[in-house]
mmCIF file of the protein (N, C-alpha, C, O) and its ligand, coordinates in Angstrom:
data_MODEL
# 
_entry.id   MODEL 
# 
loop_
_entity.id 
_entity.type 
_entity.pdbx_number_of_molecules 
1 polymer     1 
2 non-polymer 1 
# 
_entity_poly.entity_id                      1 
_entity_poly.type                           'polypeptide(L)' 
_entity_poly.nstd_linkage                   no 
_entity_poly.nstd_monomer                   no 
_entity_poly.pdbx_seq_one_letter_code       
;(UNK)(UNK)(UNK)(UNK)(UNK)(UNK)(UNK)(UNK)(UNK)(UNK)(UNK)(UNK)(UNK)(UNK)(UNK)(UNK)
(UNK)(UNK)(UNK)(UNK)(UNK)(UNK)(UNK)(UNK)(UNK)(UNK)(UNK)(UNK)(UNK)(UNK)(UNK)(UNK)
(UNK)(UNK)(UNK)(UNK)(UNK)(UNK)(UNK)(UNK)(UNK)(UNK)(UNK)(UNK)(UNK)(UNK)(UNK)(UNK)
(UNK)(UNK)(UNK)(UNK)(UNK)(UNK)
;
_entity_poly.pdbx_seq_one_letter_code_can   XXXXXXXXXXXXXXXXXXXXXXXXXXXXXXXXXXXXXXXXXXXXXXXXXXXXXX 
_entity_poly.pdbx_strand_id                 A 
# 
loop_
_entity_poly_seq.entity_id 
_entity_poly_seq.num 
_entity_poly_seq.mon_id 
_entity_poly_seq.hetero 
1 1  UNK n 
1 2  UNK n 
1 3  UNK n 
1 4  UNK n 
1 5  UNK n 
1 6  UNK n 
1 7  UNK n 
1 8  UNK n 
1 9  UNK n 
1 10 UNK n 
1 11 UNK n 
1 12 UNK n 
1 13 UNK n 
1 14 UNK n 
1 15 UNK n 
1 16 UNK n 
1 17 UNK n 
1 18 UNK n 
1 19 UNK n 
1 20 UNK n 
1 21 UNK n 
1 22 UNK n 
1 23 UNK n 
1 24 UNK n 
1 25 UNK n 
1 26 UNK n 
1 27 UNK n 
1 28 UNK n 
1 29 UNK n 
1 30 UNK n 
1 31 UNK n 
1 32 UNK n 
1 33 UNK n 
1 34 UNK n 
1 35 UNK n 
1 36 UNK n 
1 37 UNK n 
1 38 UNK n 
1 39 UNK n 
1 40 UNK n 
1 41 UNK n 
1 42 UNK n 
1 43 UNK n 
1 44 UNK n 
1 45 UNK n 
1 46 UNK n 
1 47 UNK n 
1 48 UNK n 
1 49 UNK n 
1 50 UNK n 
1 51 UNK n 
1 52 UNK n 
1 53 UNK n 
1 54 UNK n 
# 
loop_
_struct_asym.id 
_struct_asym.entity_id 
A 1 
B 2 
# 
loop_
_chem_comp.id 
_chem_comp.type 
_chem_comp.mon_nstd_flag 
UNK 'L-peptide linking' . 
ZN  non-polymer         . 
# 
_pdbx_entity_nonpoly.entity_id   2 
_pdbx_entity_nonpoly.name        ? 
_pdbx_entity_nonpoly.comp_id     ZN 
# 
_pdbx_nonpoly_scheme.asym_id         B 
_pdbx_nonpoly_scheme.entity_id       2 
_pdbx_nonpoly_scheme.mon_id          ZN 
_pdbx_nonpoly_scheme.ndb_seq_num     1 
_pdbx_nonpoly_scheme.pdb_seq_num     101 
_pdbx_nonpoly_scheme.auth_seq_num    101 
_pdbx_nonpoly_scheme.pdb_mon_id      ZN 
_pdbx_nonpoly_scheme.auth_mon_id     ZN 
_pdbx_nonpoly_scheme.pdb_strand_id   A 
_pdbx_nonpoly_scheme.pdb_ins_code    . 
# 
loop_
_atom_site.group_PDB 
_atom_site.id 
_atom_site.type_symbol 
_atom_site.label_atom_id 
_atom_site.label_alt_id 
_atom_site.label_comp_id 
_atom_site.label_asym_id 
_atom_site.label_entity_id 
_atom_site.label_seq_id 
_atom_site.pdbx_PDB_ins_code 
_atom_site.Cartn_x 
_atom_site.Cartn_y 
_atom_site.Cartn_z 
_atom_site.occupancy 
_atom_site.B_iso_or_equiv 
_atom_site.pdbx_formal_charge 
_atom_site.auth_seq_id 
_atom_site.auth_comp_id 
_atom_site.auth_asym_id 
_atom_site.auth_atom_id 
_atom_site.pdbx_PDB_model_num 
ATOM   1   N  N  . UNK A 1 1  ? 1.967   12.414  11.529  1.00 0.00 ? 1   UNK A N  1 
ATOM   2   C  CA . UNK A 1 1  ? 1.330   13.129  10.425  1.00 0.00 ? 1   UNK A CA 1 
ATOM   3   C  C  . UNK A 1 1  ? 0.199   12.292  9.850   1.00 0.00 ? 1   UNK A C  1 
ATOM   4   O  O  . UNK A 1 1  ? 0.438   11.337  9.111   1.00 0.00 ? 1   UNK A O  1 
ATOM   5   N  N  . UNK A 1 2  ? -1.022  12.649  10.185  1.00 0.00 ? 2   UNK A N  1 
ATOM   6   C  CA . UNK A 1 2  ? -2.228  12.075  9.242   1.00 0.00 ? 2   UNK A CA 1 
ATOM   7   C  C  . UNK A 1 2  ? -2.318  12.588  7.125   1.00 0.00 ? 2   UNK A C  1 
ATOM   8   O  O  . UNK A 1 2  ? -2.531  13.567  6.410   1.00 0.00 ? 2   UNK A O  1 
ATOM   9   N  N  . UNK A 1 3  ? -2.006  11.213  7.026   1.00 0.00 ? 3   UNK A N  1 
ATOM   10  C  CA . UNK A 1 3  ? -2.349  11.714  5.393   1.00 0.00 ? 3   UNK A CA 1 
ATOM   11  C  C  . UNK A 1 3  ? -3.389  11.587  5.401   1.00 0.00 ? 3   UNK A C  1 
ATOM   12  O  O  . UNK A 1 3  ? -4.017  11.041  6.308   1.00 0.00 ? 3   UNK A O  1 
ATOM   13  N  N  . UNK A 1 4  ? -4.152  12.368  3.732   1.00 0.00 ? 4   UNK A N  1 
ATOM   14  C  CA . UNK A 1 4  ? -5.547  12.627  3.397   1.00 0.00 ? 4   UNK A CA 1 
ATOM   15  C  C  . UNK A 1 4  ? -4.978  11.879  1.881   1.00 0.00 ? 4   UNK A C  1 
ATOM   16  O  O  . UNK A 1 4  ? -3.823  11.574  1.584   1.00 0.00 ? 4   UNK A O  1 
ATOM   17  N  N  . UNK A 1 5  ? -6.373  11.704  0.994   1.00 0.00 ? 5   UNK A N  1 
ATOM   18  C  CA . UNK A 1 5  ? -6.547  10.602  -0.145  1.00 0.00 ? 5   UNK A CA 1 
ATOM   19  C  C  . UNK A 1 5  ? -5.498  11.939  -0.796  1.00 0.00 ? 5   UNK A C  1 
ATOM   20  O  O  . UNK A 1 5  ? -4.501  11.457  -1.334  1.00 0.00 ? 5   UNK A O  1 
ATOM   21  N  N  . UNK A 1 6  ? -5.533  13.400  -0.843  1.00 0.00 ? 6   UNK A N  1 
ATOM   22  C  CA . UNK A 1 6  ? -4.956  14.148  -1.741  1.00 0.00 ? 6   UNK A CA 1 
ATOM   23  C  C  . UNK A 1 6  ? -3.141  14.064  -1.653  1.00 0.00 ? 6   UNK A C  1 
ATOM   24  O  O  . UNK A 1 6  ? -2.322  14.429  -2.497  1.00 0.00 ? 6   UNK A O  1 
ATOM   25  N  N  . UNK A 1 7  ? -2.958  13.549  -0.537  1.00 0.00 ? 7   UNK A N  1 
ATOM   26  C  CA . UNK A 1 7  ? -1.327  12.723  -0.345  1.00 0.00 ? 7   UNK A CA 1 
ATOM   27  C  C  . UNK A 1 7  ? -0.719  11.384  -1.245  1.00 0.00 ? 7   UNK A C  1 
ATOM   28  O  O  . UNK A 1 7  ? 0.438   10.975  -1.344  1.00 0.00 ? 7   UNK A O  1 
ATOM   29  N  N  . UNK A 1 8  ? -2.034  10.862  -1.877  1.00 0.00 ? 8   UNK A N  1 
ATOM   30  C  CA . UNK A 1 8  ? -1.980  9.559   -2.255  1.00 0.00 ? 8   UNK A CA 1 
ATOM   31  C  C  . UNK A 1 8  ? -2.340  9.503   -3.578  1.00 0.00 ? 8   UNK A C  1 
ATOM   32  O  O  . UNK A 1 8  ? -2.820  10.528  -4.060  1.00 0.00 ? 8   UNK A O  1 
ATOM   33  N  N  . UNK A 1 9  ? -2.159  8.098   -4.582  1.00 0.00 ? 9   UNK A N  1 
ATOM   34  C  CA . UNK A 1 9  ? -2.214  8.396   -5.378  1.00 0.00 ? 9   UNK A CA 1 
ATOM   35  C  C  . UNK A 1 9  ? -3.804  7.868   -5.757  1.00 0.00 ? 9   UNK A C  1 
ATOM   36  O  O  . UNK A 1 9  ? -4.654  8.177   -4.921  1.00 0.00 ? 9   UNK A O  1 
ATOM   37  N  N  . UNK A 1 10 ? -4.163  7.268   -6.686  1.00 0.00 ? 10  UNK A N  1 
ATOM   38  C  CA . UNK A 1 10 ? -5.350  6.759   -7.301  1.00 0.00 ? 10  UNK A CA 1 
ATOM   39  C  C  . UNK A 1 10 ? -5.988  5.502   -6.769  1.00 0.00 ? 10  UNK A C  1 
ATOM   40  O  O  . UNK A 1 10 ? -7.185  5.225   -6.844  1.00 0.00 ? 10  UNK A O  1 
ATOM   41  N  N  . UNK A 1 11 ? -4.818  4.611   -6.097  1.00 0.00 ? 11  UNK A N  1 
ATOM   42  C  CA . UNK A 1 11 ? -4.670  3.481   -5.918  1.00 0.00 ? 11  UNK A CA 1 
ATOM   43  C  C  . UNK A 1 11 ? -4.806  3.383   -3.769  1.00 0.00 ? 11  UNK A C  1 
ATOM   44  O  O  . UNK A 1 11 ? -4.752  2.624   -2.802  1.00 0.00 ? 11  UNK A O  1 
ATOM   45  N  N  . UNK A 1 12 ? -5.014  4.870   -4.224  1.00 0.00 ? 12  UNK A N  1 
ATOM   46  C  CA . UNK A 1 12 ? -4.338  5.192   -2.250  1.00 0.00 ? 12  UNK A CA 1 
ATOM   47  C  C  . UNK A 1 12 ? -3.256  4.596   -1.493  1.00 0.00 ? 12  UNK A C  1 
ATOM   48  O  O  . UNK A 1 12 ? -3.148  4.038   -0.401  1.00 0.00 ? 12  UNK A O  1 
ATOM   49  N  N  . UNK A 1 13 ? -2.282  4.993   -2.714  1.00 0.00 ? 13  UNK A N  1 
ATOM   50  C  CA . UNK A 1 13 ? -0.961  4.587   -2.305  1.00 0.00 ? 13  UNK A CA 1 
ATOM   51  C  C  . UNK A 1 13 ? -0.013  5.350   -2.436  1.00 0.00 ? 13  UNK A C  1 
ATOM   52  O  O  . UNK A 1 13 ? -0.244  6.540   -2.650  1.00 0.00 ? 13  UNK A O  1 
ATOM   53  N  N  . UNK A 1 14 ? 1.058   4.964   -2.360  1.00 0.00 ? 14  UNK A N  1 
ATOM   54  C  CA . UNK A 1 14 ? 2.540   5.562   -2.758  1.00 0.00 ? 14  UNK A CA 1 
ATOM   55  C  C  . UNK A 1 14 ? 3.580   5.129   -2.441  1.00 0.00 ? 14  UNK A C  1 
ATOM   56  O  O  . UNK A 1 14 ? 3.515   4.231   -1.601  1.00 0.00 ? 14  UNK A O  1 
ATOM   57  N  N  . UNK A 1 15 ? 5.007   5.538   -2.938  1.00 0.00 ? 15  UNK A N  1 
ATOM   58  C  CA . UNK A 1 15 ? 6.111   4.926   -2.406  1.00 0.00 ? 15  UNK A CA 1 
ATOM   59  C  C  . UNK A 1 15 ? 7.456   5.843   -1.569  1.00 0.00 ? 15  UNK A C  1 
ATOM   60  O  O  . UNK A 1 15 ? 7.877   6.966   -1.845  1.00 0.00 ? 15  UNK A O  1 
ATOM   61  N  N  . UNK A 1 16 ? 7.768   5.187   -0.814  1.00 0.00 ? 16  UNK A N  1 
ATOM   62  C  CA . UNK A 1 16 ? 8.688   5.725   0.253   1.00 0.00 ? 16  UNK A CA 1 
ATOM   63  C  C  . UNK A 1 16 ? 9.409   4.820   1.075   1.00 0.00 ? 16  UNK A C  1 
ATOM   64  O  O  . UNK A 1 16 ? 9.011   3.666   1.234   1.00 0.00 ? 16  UNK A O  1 
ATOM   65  N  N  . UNK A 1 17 ? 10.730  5.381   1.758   1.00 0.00 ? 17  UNK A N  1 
ATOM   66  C  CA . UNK A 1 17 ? 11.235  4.759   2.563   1.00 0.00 ? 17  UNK A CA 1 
ATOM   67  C  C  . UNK A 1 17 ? 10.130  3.968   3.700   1.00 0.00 ? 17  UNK A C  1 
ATOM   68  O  O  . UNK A 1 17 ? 9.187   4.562   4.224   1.00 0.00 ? 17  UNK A O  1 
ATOM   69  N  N  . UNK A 1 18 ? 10.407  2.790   3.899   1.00 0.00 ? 18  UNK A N  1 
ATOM   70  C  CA . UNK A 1 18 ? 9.315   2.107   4.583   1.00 0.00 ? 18  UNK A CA 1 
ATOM   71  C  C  . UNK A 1 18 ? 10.498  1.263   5.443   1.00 0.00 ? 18  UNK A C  1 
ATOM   72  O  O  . UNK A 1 18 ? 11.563  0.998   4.886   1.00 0.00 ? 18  UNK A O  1 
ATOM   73  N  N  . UNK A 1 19 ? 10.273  0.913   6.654   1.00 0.00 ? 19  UNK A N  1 
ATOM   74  C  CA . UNK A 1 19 ? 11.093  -0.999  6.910   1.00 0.00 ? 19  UNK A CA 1 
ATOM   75  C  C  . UNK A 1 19 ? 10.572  -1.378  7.111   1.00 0.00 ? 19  UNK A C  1 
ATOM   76  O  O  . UNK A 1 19 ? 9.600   -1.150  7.830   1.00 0.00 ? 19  UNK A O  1 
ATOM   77  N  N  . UNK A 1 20 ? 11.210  -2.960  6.112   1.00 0.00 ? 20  UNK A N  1 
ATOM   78  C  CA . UNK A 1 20 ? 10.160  -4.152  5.945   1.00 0.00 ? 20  UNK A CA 1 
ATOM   79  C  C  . UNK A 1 20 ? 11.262  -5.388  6.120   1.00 0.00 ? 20  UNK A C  1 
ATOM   80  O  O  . UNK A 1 20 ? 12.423  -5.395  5.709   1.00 0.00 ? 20  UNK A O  1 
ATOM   81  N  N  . UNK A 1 21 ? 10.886  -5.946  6.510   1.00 0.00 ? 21  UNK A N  1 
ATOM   82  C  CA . UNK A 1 21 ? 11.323  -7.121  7.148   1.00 0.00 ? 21  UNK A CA 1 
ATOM   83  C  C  . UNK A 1 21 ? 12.914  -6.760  7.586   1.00 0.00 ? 21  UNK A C  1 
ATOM   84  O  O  . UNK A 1 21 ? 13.875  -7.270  7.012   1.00 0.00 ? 21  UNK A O  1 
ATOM   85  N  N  . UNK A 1 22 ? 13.025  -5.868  8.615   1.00 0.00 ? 22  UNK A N  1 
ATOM   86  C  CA . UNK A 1 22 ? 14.355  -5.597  9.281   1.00 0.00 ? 22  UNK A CA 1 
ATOM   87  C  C  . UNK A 1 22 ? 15.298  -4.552  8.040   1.00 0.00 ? 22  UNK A C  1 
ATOM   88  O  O  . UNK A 1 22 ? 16.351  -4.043  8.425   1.00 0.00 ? 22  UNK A O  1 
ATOM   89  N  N  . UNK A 1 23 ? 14.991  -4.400  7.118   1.00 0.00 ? 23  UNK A N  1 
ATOM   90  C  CA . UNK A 1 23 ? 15.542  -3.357  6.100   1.00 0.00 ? 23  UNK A CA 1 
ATOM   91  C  C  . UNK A 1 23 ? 15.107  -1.788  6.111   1.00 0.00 ? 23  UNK A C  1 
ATOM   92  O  O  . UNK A 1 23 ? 13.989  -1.507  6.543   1.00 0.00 ? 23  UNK A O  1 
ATOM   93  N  N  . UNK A 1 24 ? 15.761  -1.016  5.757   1.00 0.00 ? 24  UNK A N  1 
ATOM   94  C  CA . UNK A 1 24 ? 14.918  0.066   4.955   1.00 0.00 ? 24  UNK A CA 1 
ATOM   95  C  C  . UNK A 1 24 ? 14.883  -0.496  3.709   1.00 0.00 ? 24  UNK A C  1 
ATOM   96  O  O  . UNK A 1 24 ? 15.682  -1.331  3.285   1.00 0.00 ? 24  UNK A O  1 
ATOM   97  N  N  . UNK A 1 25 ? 13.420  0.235   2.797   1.00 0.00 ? 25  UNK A N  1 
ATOM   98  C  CA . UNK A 1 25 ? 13.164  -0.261  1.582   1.00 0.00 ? 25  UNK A CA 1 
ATOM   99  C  C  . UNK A 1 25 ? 12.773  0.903   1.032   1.00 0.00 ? 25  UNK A C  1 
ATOM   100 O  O  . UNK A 1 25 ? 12.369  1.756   1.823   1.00 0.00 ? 25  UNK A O  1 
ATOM   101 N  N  . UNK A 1 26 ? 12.792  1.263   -0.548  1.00 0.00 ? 26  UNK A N  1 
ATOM   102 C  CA . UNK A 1 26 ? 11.628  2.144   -1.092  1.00 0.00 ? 26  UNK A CA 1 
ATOM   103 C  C  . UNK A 1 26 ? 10.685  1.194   -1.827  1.00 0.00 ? 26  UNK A C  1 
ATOM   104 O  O  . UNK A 1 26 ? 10.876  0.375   -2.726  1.00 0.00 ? 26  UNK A O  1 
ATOM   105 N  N  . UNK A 1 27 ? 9.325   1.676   -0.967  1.00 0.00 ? 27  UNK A N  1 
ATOM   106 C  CA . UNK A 1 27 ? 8.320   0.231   -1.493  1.00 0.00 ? 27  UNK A CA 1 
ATOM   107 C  C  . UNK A 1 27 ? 7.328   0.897   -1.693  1.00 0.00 ? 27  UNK A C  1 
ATOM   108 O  O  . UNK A 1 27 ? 7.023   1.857   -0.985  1.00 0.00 ? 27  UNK A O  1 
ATOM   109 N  N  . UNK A 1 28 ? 6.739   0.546   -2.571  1.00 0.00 ? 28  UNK A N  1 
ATOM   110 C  CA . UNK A 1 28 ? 5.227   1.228   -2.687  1.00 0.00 ? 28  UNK A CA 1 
ATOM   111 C  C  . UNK A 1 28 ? 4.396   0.371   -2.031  1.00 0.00 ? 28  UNK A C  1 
ATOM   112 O  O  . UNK A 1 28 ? 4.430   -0.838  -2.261  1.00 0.00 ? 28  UNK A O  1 
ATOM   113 N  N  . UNK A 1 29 ? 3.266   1.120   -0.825  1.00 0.00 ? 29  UNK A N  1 
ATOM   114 C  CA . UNK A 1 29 ? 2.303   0.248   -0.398  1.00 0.00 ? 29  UNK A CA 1 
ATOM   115 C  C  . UNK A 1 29 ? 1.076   1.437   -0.315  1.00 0.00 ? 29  UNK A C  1 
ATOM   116 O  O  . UNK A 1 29 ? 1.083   2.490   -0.954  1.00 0.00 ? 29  UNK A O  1 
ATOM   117 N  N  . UNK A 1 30 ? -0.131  0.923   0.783   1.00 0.00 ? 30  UNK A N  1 
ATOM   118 C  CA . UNK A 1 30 ? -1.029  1.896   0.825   1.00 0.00 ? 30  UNK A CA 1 
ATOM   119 C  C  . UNK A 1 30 ? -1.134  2.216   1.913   1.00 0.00 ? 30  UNK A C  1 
ATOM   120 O  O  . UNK A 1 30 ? -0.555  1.766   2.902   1.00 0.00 ? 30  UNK A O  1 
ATOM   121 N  N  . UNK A 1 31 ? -2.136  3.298   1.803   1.00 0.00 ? 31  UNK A N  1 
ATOM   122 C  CA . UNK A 1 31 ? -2.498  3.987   3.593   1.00 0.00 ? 31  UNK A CA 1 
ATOM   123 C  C  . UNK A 1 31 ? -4.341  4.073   3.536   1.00 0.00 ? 31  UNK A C  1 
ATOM   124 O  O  . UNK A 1 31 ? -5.142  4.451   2.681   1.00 0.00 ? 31  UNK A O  1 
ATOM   125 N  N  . UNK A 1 32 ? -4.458  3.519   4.895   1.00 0.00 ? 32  UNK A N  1 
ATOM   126 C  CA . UNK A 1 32 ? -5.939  3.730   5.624   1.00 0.00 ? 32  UNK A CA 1 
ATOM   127 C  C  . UNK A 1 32 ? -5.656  5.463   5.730   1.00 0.00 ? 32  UNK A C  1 
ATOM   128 O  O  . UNK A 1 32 ? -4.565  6.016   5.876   1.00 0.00 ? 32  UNK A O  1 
ATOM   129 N  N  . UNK A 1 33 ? -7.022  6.105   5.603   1.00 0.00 ? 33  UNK A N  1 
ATOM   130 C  CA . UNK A 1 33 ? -7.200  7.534   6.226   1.00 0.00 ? 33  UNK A CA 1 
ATOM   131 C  C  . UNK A 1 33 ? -8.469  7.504   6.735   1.00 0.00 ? 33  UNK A C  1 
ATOM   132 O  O  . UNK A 1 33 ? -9.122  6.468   6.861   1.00 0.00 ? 33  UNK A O  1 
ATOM   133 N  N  . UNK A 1 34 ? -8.878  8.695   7.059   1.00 0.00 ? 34  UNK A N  1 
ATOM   134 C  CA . UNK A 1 34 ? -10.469 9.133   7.530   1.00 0.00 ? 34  UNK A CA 1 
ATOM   135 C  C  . UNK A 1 34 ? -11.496 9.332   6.525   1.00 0.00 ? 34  UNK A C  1 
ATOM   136 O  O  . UNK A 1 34 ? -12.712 9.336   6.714   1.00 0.00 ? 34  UNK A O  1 
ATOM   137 N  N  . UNK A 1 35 ? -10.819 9.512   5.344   1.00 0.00 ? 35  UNK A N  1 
ATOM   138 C  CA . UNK A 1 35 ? -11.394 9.875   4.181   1.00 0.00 ? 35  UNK A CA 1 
ATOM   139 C  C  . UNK A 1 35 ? -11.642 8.887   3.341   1.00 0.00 ? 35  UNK A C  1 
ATOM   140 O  O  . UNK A 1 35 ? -10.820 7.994   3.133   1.00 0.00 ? 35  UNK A O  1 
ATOM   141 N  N  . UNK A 1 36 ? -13.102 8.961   2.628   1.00 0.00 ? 36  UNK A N  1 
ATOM   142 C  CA . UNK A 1 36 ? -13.063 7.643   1.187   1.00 0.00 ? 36  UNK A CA 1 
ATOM   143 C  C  . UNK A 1 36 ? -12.048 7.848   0.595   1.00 0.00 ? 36  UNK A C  1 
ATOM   144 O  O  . UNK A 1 36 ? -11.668 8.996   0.364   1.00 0.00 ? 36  UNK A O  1 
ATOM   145 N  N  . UNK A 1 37 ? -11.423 6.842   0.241   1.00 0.00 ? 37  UNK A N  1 
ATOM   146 C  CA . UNK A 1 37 ? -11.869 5.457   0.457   1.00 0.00 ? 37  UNK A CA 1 
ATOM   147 C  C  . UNK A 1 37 ? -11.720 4.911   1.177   1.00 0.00 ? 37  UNK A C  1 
ATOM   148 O  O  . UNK A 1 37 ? -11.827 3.689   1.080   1.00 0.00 ? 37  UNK A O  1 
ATOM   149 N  N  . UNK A 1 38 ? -11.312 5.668   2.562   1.00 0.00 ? 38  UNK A N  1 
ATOM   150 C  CA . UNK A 1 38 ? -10.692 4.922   3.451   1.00 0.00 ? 38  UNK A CA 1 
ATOM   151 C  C  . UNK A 1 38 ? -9.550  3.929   3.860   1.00 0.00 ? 38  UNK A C  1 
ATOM   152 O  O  . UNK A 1 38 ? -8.835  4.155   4.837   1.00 0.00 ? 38  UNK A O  1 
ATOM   153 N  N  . UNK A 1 39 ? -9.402  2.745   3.017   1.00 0.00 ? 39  UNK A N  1 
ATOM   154 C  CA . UNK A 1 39 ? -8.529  1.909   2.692   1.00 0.00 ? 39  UNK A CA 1 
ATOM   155 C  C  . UNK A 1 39 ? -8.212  1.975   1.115   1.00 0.00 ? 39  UNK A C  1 
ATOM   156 O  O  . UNK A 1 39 ? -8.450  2.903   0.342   1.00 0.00 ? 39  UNK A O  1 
ATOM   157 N  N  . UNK A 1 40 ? -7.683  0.883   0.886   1.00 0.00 ? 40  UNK A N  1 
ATOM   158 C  CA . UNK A 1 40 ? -6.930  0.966   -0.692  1.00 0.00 ? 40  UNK A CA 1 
ATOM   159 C  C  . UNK A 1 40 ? -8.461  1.491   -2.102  1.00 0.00 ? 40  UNK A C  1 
ATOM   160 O  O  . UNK A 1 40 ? -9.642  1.151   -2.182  1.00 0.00 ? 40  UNK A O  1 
ATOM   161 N  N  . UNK A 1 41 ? -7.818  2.168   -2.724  1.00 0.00 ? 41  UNK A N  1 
ATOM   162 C  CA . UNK A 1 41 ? -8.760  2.530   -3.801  1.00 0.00 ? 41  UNK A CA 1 
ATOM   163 C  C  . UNK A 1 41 ? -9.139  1.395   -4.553  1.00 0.00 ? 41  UNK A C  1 
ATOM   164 O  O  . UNK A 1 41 ? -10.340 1.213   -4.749  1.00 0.00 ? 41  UNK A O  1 
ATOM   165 N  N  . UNK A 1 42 ? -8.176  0.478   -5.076  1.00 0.00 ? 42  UNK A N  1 
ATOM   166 C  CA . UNK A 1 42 ? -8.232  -0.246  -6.311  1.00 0.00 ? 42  UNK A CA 1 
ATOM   167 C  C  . UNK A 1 42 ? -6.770  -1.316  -5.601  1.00 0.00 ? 42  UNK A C  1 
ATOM   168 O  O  . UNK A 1 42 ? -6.328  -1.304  -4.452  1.00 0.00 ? 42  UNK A O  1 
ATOM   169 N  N  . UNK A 1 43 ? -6.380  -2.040  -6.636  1.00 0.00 ? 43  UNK A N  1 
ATOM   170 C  CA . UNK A 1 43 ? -4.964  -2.806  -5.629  1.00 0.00 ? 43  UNK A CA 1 
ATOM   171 C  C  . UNK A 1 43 ? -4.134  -2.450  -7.079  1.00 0.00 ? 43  UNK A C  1 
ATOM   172 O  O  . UNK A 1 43 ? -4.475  -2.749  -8.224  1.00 0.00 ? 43  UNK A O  1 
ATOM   173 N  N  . UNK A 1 44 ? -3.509  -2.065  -6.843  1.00 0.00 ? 44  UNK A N  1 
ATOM   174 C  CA . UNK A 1 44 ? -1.994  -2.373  -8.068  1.00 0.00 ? 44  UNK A CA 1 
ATOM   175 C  C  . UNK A 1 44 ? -1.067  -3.444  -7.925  1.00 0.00 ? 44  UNK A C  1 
ATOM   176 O  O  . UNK A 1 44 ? -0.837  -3.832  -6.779  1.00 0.00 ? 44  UNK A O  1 
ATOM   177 N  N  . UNK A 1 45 ? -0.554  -3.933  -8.785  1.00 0.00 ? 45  UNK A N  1 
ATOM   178 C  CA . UNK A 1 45 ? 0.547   -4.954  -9.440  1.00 0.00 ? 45  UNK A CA 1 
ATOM   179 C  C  . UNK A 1 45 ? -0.258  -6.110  -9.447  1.00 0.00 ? 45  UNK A C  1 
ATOM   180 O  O  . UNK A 1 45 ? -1.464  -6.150  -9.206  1.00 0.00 ? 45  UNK A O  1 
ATOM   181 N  N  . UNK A 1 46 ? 0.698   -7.318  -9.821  1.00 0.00 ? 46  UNK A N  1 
ATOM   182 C  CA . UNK A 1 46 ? 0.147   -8.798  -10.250 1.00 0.00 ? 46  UNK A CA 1 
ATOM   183 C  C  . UNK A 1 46 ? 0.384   -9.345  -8.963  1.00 0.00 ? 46  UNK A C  1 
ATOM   184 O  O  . UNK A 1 46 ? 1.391   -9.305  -8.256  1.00 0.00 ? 46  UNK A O  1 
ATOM   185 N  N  . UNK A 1 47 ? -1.056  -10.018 -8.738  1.00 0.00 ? 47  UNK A N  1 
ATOM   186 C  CA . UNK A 1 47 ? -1.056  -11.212 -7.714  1.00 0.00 ? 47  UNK A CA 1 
ATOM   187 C  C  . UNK A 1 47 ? -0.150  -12.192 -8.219  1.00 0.00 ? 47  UNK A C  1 
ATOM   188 O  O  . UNK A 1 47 ? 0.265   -12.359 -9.366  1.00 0.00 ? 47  UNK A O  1 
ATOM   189 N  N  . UNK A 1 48 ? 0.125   -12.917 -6.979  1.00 0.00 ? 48  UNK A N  1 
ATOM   190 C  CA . UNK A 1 48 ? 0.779   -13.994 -7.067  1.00 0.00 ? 48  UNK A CA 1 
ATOM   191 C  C  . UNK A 1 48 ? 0.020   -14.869 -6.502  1.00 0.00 ? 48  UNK A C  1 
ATOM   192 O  O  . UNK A 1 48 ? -0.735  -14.545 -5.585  1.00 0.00 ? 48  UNK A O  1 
ATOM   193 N  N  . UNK A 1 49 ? 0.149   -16.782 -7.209  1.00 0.00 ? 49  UNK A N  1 
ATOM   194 C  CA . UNK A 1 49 ? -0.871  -17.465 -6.824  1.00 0.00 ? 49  UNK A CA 1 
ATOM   195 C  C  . UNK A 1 49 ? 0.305   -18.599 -6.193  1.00 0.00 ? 49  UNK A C  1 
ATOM   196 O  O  . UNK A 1 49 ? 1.446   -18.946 -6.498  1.00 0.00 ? 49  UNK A O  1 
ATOM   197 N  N  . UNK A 1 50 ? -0.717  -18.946 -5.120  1.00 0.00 ? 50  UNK A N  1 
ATOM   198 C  CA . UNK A 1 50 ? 0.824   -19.636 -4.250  1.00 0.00 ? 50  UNK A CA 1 
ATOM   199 C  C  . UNK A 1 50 ? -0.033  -20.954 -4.230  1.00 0.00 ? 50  UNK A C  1 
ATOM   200 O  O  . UNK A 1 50 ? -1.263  -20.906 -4.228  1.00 0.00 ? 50  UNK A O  1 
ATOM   201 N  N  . UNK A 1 51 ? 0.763   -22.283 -4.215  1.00 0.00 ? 51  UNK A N  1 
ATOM   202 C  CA . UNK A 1 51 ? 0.356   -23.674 -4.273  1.00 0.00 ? 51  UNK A CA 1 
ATOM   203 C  C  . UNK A 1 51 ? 0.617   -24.053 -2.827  1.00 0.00 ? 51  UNK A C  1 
ATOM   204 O  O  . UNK A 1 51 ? 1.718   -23.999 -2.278  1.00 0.00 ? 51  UNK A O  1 
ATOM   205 N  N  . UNK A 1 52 ? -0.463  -24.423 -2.304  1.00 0.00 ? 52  UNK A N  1 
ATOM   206 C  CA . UNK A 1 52 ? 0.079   -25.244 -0.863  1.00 0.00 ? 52  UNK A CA 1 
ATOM   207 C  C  . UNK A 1 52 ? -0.134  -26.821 -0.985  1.00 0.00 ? 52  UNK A C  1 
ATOM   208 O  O  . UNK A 1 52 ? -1.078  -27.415 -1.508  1.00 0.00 ? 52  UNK A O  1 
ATOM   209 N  N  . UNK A 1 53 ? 0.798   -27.245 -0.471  1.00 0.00 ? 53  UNK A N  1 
ATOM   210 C  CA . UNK A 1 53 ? 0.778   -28.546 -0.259  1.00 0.00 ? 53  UNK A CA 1 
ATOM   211 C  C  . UNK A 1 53 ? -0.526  -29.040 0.403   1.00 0.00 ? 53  UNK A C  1 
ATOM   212 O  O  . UNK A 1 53 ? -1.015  -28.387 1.325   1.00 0.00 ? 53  UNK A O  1 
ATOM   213 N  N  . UNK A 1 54 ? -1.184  -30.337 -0.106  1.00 0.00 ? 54  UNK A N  1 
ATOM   214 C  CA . UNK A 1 54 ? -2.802  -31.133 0.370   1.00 0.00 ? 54  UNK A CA 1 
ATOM   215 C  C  . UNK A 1 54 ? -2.367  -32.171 0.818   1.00 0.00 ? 54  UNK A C  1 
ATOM   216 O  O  . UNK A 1 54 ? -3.137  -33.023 1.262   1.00 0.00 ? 54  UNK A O  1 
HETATM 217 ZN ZN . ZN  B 2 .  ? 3.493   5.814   3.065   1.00 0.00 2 101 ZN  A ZN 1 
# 
């Protein structure tokens, strides 16, 4: 099934059963389509800032 941006939300996303790392999950992520925006609209939630070792 090809979704269109009108499947998605603002963010060109949504949430649903997905598996992610060997689970089922209900996760919100996004979808590429044919349509602008093509990829993600905008990004939702808080980054996380990760420290690597120098
Ligand atoms: Zn989906």
């Amino acid at each position: 099934m090809l979704l269109t941006t009108d499947d998605l939300d603002e963010f060109h996303g949504h949430t649903h059963l997905v598996e992610w790392d060997g689970k089922m999950v209900n996760m919100y992520h996004y979808h590429a389509t044919y349509e602008y925006p093509y990829t993600i609209g905008a990004f939702k939630g808080i980054p996380v800032s990760l420290k690597l070792n120098q």
